[in-house]
C-alpha positions in Angstrom: 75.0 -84.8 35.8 72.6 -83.4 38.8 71.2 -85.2 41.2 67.8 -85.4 39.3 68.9 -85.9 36.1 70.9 -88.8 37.6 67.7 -90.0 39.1 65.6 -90.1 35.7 68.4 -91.6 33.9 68.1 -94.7 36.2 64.3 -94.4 36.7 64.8 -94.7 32.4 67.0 -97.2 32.6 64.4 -99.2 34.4 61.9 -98.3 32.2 63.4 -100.0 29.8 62.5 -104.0 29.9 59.0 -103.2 30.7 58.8 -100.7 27.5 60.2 -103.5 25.3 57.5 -106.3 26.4 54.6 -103.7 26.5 51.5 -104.2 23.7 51.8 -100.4 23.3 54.9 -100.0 22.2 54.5 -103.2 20.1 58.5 -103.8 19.5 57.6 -108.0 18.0 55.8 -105.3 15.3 59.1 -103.9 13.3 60.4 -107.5 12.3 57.1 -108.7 11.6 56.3 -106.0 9.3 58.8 -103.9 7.8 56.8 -101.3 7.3 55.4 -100.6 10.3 55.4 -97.4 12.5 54.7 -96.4 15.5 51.3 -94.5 16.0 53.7 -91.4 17.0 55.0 -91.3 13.8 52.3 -92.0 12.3 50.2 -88.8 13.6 53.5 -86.4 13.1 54.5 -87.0 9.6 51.7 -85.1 7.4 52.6 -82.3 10.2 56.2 -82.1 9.0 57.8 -81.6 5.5 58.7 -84.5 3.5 61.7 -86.0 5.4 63.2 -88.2 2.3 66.8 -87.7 1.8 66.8 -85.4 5.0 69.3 -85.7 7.9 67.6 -85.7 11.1 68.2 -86.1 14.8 65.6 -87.3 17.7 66.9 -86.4 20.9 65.5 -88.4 23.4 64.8 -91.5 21.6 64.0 -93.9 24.1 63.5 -97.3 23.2 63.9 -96.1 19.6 60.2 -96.9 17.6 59.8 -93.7 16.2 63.3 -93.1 15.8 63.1 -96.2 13.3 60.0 -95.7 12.3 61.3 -92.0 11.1 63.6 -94.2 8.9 61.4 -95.3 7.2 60.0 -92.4 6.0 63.5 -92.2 4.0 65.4 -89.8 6.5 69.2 -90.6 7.3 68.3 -90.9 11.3 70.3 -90.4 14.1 68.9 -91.3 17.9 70.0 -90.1 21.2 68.7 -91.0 24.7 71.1 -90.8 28.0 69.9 -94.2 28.6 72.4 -96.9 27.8 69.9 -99.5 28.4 67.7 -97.7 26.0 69.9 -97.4 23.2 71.0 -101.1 23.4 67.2 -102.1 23.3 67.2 -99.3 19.9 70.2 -101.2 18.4 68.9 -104.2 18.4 65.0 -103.0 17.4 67.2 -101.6 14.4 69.0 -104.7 13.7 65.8 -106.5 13.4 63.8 -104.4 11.7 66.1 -103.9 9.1 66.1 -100.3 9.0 69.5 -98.6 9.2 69.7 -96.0 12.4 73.0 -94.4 14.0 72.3 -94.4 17.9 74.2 -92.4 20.4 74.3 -92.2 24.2 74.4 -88.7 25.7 72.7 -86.5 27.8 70.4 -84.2 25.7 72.6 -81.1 26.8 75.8 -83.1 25.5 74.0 -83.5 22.1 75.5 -81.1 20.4 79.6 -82.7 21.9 78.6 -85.7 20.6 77.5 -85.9 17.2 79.2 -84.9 14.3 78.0 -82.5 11.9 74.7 -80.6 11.2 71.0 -81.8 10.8 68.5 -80.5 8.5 65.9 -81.6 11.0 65.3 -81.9 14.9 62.8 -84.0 16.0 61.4 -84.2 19.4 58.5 -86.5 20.4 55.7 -86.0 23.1 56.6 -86.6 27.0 60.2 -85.3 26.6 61.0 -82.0 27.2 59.0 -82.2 30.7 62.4 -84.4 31.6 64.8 -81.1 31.3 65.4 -78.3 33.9 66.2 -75.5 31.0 64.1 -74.9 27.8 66.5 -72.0 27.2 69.4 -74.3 26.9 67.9 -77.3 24.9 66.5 -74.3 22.2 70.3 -73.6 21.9 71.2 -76.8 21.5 68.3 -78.2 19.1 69.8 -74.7 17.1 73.1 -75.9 17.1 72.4 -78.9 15.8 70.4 -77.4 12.7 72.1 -76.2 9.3 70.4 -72.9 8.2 67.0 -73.5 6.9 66.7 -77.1 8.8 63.8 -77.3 10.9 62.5 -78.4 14.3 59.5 -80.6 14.6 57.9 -81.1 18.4 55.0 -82.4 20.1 54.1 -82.5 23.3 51.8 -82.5 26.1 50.6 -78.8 26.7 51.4 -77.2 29.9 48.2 -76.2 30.9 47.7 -80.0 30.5 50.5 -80.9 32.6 49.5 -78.3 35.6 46.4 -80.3 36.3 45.4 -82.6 39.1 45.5 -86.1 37.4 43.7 -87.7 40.5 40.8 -85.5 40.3 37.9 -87.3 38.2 35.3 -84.5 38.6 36.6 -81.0 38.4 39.7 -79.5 36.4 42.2 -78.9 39.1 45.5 -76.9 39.1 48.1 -78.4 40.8 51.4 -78.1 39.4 53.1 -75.3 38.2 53.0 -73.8 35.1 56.0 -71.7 34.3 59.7 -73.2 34.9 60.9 -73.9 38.0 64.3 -74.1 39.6 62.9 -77.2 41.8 61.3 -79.9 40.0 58.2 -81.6 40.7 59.5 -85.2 42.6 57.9 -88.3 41.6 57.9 -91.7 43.3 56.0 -94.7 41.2 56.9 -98.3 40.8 55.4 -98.8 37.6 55.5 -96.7 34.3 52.8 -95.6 32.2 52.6 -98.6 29.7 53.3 -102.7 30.7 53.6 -104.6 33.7 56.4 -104.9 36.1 57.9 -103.0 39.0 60.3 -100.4 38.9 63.4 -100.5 41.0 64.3 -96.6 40.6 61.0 -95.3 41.1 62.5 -92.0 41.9 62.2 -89.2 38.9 61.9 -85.0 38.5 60.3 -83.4 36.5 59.6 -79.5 35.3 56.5 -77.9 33.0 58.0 -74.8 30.8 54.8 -72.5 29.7 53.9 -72.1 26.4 55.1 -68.6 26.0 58.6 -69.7 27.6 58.7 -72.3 24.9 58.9 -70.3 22.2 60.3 -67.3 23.0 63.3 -70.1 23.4 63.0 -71.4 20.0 62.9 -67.5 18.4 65.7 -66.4 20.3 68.2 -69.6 19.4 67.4 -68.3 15.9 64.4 -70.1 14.6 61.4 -68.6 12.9 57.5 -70.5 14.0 55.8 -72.0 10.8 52.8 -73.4 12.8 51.6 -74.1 16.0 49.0 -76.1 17.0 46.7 -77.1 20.2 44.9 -80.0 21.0 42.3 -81.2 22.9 43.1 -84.5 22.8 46.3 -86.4 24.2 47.5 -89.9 23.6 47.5 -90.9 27.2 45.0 -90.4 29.8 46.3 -87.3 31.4 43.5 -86.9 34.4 41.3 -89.5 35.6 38.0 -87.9 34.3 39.4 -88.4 30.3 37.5 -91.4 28.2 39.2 -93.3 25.6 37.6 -92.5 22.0 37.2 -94.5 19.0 40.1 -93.1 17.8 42.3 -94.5 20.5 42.8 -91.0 21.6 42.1 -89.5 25.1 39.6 -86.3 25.8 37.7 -84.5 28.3 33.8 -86.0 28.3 31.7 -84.0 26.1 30.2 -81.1 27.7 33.4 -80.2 30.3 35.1 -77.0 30.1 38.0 -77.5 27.5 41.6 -77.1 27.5 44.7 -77.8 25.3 46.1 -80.6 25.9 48.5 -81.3 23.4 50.7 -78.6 21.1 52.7 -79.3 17.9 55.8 -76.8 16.5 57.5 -76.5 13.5 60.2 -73.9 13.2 62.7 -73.1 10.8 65.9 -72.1 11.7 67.2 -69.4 10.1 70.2 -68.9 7.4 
């Protein structure tokens, strides 16, 4: 493992603890209702074929609410994160929610090493492939983990999105790149996006793929596009000058130039 990617796991790992006692991801919620899910989930699963009796995977699990949450929709589910600390906390969010999950620890370009067998669905959720260096390589591996005909589900936030000036509370600024990079961008924050609490790897990297990079990845692992969709709306407030709507979902105020700023996939791999 890099030097960045060594960072992020530990910048993850501290994530962790403040994740677990955050209001937004609402772990207490699994126990007290068993048939909870998490707002992710909730969003994604008209977007994706019926996933009951389906093997799937989500790489980059994190904490592990959606990956339970999938569960309960009646796939066989499988979680992977690189965070130890994360898949402990997604053990024991498991173990109390009383919905069956395998998790594993392993980097997301290990996946494929370290699980057994083939998926008939991939499942990626938003704010995680910004974490890899190589959108090339984690089409391969999502591909490798799919039997013929599985698909890939993913949403994200949109690179244009990602390219702009968050700070900026007046004008859309571009800031950040847009196509892949071979440096990341470097981050240093004490705190994470949800909860309270201070971080003691503050340190992470990041990289924004373009849309066109994206999926030329996904076609040439061997997957055929069903759908794609844009947004312009996120679930987080990506720039200062967004407003909160009744939905509980973030937008540019009425009357600013729009852009995408999120982008849903499903593909198909083929037989």
């Amino acid at each position: 493992m890099d030097e960045h990617r060594a960072a992020n796991r530990a910048n993850w790992d501290a994530r962790v603890p403040i994740h677990i006692a955050s209001d937004e991801y609402g772990f207490h919620k699994y126990a007290a209702d068993l048939t909870h899910l998490s707002s992710v989930v909730r969003f994604d699963k008209d977007k994706m074929p019926n996933l009951a009796g389906k093997r799937l995977v989500h790489l980059q699990c994190h904490i592990g609410t959606d990956t339970v949450s999938l569960a309960r929709l009646g796939a066989d589910v499988t979680g992977v994160d690189f965070s130890e600390n994360a898949i402990e906390a997604a053990k024991e969010l498991s173990r109390s929610g009383g919905t069956p999950v395998d998790f594993v620890v392993s980097e997301l370009y290990d996946s494929r090493k370290n699980l057994e067998g083939l998926f008939d669905v991939v499942y990626t959720g938003v704010g995680a492939i910004n974490w890899l260096s190589d959108i090339r390589k984690w089409a391969e591996v999502v591909s490798s983990l799919l039997k013929p005909g599985g698909f890939l589900f993913i949403r994200e936030g949109h690179p244009i999105g990602w390219t702009l000036d968050e700070s900026d509370s007046e004008k859309l600024v571009i800031r950040y790149p847009y196509f892949e990079t071979e440096f990341p961008n470097a981050w240093t924050e004490d705190t994470t996006y949800v909860g309270s609490g201070t971080l003691d790897a503050p340190q992470s990297f990041d990289w924004n793929h373009g849309m066109a990079e994206i999926l030329q990845a996904v076609i040439d692992a061997g997957m055929s596009i069903d759908r794609v969709e844009e947004y312009d709306f996120c679930e987080w407030k990506m720039t200062e000058q967004m407003v909160l709507g009744d939905d509980g979902l973030w937008r540019l105020p009425e009357g600013h130039n729009r852009v995408p700023l999120m982008w849903s996939l499903l593909a198909t791999k083929s037989a």
